[in-house]
C-alpha positions in Angstrom: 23.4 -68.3 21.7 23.6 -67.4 25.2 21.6 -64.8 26.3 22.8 -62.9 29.9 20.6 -61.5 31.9 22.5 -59.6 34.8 20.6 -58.8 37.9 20.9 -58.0 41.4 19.3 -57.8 44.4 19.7 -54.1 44.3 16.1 -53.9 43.0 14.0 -56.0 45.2 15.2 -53.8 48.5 11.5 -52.1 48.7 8.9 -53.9 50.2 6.3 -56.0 47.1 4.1 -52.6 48.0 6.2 -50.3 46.3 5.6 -52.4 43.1 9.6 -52.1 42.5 10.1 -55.9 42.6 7.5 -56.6 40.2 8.2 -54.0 37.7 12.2 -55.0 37.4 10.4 -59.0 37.0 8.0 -58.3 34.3 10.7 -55.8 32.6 13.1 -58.9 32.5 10.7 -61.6 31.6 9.9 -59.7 28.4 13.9 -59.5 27.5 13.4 -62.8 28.2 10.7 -63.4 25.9 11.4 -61.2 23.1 15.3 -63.8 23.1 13.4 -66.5 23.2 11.4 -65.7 20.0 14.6 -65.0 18.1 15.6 -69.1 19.0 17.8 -68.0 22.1 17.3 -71.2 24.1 20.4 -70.4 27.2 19.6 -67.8 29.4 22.3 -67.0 32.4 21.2 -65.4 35.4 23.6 -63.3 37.8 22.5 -62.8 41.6 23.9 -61.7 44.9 22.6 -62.5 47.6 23.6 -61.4 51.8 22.5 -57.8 50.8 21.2 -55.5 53.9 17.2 -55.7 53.8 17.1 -59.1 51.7 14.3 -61.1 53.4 14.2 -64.9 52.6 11.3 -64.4 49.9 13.9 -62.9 48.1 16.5 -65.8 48.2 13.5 -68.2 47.4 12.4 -65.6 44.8 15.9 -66.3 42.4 14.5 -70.3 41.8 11.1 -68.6 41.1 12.2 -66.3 38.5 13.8 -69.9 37.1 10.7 -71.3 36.9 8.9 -68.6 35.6 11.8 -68.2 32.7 11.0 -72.2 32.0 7.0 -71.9 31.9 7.1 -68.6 29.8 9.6 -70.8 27.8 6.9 -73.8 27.6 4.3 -71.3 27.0 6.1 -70.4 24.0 6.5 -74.1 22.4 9.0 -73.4 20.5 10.8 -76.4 18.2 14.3 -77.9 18.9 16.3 -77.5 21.8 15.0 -77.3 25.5 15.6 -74.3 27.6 18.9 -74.3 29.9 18.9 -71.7 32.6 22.2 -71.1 34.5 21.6 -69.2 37.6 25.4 -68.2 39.3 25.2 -66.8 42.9 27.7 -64.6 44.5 27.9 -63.3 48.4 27.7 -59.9 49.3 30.9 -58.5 50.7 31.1 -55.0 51.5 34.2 -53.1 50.1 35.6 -49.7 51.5 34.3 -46.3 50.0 30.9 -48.0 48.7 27.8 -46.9 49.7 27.3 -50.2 51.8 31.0 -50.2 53.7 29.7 -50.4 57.4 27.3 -53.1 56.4 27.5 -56.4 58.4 28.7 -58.7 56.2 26.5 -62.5 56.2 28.6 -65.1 58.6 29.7 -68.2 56.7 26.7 -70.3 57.9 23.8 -67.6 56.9 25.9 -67.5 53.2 25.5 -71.5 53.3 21.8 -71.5 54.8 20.8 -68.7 51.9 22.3 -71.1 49.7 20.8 -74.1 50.6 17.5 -72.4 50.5 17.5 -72.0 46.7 18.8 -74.9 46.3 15.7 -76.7 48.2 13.7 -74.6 45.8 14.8 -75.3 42.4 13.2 -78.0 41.0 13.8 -78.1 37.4 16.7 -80.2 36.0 16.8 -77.4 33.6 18.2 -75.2 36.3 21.9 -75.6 36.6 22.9 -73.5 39.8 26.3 -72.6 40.8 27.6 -70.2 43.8 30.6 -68.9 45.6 32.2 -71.0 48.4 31.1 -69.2 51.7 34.5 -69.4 53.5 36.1 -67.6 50.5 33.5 -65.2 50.1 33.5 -64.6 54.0 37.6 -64.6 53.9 37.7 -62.0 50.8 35.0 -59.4 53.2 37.9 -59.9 55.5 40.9 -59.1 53.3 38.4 -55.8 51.8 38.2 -54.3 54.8 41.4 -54.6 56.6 44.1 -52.7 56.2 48.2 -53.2 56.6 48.3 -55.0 59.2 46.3 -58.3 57.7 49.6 -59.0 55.4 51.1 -60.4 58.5 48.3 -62.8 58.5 48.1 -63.5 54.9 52.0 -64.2 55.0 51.4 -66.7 57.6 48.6 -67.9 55.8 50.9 -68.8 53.4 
């Protein structure tokens, strides 16, 4: 059994003040919980990460909520099979008519520093961590946002 648990980055946008970050956290670790009780022992984690406000706390935040997921986990002592946590990272890219379509989009080598940032932070071998390729994700923001005229390129590209 795999057991997905989708969140963005949508929720941690307040400052820690406003309580928001910590009240999406504890609402997800007891989903989390409550699975792992019924013998759910994958859990998959969904994030996106270049979005407008994010502070670096946040970033370093995703391999805490890992860890957190694998002591609750420990707390629990349950029989068999260890815990496996997947965590899959994609980049922002702001798309026309959406809220967020005059947002600066992160340059490649802020994508690849964000990434390597969790990556420094995980350090769990039951954390498998996986993310989209930072060219690409820079290259689709491109291809969102222009218009006719970017065939030429893309032909060429070709």
């Amino acid at each position: 059994f795999v057991f997905c648990f989708f969140c963005f980055f949508f929720f941690f946008f307040f400052q820690a003040e406003d309580g928001i970050r910590d009240a999406q956290e504890s609402r997800g670790l007891g989903d989390v919980y409550k699975r792992q009780k019924e013998g759910w022992s994958s859990i998959k984690l969904y994030f996106m990460i270049g979005l407008p406000f994010e502070l670096d706390d946040d970033i370093i935040g995703i391999a805490n909520l890992a860890h957190k997921i694998i002591n609750l986990y420990n707390t629990l002592r349950i029989k068999g099979k260890g815990i496996k946590i997947s965590i899959s990272v994609s980049s922002f890219v702001p798309k026309a008519f959406t809220p967020f379509q005059w947002v600066a989009q992160n340059n490649i080598d802020e994508i690849t520093r964000k990434q390597q940032l969790i990556i420094e932070n995980i350090h769990s071998k039951k954390i498998k961590y996986s993310f989209h390729d930072a060219k690409t994700s820079y290259l689709e923001g491109i291809f969102a946002r222009g218009d006719r005229k970017l065939c030429k390129v893309l032909k060429k590209g070709l």
